[in-house]
Legacy VTK file of the C-alpha trace (Angstrom):
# vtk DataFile Version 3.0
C-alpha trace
ASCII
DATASET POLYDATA
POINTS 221 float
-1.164 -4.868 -1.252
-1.291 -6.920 2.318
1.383 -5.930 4.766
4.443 -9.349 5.151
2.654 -9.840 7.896
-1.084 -9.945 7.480
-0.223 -12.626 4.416
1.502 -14.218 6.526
-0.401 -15.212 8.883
-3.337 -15.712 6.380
-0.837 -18.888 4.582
-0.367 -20.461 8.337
-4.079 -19.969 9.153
-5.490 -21.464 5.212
-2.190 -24.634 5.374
-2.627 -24.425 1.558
-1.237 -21.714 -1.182
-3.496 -22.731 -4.431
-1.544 -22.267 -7.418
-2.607 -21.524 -10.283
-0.437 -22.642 -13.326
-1.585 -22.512 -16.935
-4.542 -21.500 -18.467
-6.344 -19.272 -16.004
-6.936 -15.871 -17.718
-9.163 -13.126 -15.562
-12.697 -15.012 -16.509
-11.398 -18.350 -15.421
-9.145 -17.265 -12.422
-12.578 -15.587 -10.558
-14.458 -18.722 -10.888
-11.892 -20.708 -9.787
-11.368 -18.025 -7.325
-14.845 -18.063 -5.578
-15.281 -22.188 -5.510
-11.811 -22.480 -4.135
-12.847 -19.393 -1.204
-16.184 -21.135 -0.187
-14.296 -24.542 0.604
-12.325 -22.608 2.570
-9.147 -21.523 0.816
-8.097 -17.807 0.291
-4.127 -17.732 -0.713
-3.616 -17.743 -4.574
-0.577 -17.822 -6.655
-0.360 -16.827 -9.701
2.490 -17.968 -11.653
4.370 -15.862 -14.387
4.710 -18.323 -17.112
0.884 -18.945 -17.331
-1.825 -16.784 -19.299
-2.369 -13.694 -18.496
-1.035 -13.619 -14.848
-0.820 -10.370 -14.065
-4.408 -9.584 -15.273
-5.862 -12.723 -13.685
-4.191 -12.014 -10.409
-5.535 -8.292 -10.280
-8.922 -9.463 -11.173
-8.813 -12.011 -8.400
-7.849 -9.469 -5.699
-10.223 -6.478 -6.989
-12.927 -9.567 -6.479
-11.860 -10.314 -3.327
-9.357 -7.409 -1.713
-8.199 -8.189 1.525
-10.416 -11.293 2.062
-7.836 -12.573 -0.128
-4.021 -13.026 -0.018
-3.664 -12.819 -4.026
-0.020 -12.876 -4.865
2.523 -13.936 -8.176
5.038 -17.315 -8.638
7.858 -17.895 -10.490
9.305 -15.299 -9.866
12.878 -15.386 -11.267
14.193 -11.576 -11.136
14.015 -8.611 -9.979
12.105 -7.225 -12.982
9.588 -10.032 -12.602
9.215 -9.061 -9.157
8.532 -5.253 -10.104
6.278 -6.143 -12.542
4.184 -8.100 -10.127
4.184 -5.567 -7.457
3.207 -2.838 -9.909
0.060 -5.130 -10.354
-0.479 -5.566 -6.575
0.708 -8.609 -5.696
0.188 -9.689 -2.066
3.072 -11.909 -1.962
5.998 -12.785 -3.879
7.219 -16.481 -4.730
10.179 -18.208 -6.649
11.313 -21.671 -7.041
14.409 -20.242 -6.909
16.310 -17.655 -3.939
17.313 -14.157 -5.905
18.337 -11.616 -3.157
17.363 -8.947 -5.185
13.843 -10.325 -5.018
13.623 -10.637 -1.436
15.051 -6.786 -0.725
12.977 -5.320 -3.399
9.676 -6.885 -1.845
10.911 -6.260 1.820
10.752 -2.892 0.719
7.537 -3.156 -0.482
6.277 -4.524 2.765
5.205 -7.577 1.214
5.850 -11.096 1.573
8.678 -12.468 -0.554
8.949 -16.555 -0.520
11.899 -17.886 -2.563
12.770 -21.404 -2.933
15.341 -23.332 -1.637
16.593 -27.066 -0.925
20.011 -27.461 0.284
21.090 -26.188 3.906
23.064 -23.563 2.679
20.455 -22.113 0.395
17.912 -22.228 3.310
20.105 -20.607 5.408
21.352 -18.378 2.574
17.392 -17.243 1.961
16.493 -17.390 5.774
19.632 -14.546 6.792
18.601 -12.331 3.943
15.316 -11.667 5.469
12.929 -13.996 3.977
10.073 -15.140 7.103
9.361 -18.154 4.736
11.259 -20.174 2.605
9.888 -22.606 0.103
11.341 -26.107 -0.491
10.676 -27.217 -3.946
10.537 -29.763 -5.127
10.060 -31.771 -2.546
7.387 -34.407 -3.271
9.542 -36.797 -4.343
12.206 -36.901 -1.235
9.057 -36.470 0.850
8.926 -35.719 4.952
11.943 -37.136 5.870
14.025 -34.598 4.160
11.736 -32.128 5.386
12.303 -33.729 8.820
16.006 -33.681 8.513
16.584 -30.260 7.663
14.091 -28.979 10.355
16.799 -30.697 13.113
19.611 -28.182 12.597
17.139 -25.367 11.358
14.180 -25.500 13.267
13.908 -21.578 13.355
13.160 -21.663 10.120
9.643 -21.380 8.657
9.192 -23.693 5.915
6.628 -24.227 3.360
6.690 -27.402 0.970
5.946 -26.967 -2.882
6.294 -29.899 -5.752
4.119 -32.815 -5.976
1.771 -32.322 -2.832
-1.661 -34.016 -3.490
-4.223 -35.203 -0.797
-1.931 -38.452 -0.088
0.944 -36.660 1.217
-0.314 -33.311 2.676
-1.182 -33.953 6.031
2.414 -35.852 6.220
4.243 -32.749 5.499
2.039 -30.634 7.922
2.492 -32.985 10.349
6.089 -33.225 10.036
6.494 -28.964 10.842
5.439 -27.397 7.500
3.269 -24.570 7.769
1.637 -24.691 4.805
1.994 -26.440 1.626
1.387 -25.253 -2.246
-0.999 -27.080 -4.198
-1.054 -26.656 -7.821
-1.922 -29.765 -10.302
-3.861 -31.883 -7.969
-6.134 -29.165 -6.877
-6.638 -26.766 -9.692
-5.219 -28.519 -12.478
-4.076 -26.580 -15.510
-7.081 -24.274 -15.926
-8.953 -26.926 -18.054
-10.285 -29.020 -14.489
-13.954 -29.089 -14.209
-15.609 -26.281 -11.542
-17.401 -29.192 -9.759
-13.645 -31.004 -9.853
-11.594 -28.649 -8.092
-14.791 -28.002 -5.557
-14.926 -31.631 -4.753
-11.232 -31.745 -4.311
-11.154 -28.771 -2.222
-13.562 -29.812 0.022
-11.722 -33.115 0.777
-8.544 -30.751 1.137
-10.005 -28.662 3.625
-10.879 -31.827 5.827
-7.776 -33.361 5.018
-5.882 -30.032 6.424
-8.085 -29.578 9.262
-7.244 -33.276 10.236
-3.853 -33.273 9.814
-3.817 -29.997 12.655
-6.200 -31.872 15.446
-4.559 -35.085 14.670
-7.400 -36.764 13.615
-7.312 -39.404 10.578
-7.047 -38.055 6.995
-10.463 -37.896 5.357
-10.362 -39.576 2.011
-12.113 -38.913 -1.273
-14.982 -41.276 -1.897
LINES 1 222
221 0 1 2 3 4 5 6 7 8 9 10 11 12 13 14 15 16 17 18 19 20 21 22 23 24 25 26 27 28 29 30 31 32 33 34 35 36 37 38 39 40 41 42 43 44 45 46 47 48 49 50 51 52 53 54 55 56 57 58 59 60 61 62 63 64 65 66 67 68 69 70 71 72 73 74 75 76 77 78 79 80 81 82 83 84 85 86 87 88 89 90 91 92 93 94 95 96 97 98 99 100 101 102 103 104 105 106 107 108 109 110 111 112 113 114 115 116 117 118 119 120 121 122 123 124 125 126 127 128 129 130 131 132 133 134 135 136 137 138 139 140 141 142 143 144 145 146 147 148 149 150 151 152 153 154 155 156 157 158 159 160 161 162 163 164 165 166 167 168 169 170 171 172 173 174 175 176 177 178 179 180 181 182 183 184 185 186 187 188 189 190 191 192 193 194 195 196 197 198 199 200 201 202 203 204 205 206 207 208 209 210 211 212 213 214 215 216 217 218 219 220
């Protein structure tokens, strides 16, 4: 397992956690995996109501090991979040904030990510340890909510989840997330064509690297 710190910094260097929701069993997850890592991408999230996430996520990272940050989502317990460090997980993430889930992976040294929205749930998550918090869902009240809630709490370190596709990403960088989880758009639901998801992450890694030099957003053809 990566250190909280080392996956940290890998999420704020890549600007994009790839989720992957569905059906992604080990076979699928590595080829999904290795097109995703030559656009340029190397954060994965599994998710624990999909097919065989535990499996798929250790195949991913014995692949890949540390050129990888290769972690589990939806988390919702603490047993969950045993479960997935048991298997190795690099980083844990919930659309939802459990302090148990936060202490146990502090613990473990690794990166814990739970999800908030109000104030008092960011600041809730943020004073119990967490060095990112997740707001979800956020697609639909888009940057300015993100910009509102970054006036008060600017110290904290935000990542948005929840309908981000290639039309709003660079927004939300812009506005002062520091990275932003991409599930549907980008990998679909483990049924998207290879060539797909390589065409779309291409275009996302332009669209990121834009957004960060301030240049126009790239769009697809």
């Amino acid at each position: 397992m990566m250190t909280c710190e080392t996956s940290l910094r890998m999420i704020e260097r890549s600007g994009v956690i790839a989720v992957l929701r569905g059906k992604f069993p080990p076979a699928v997850a590595l080829e999904v995996a290795r097109v995703l890592i030559n656009a340029g991408f190397d954060v994965f999230e599994f998710t624990m109501n999909s097919e065989q996430p535990l499996e798929a996520m250790r195949a991913v990272k014995r692949e890949y090991g540390d050129a990888a940050c290769v972690g589990m989502g939806t988390v919702l317990n603490r047993e969950m979040a045993q479960q997935a460090l048991d298997a190795g997980a690099d980083l844990i993430v919930a659309p939802s904030f459990d302090p148990a889930v936060v202490e146990l992976a502090q613990r473990a040294d690794v990166l814990a990510v739970p999800g908030v929205m109000t104030p008092t749930e960011i600041v809730n998550a943020w004073e119990s340890g967490a060095r990112l918090v997740k707001l979800f869902p956020i697609g639909a009240l888009g940057t300015d909510y993100l910009k509102a809630v970054l006036g008060p709490l600017n110290h904290v370190s935000f990542i948005c989840n929840g309908g981000i596709d290639d039309q709003n990403i660079a927004a939300f960088l812009k506005a002062g997330a520091k990275a932003c989880g991409m599930g549907g758009w980008l990998t679909g639901d483990g049924s998207m064509p290879l060539e797909q998801i390589n065409q779309r992450a291409h275009l996302l890694r332009s669209i990121v690297d834009a957004a960060r030099t301030g240049q126009p957003s790239p769009r697809m053809a």
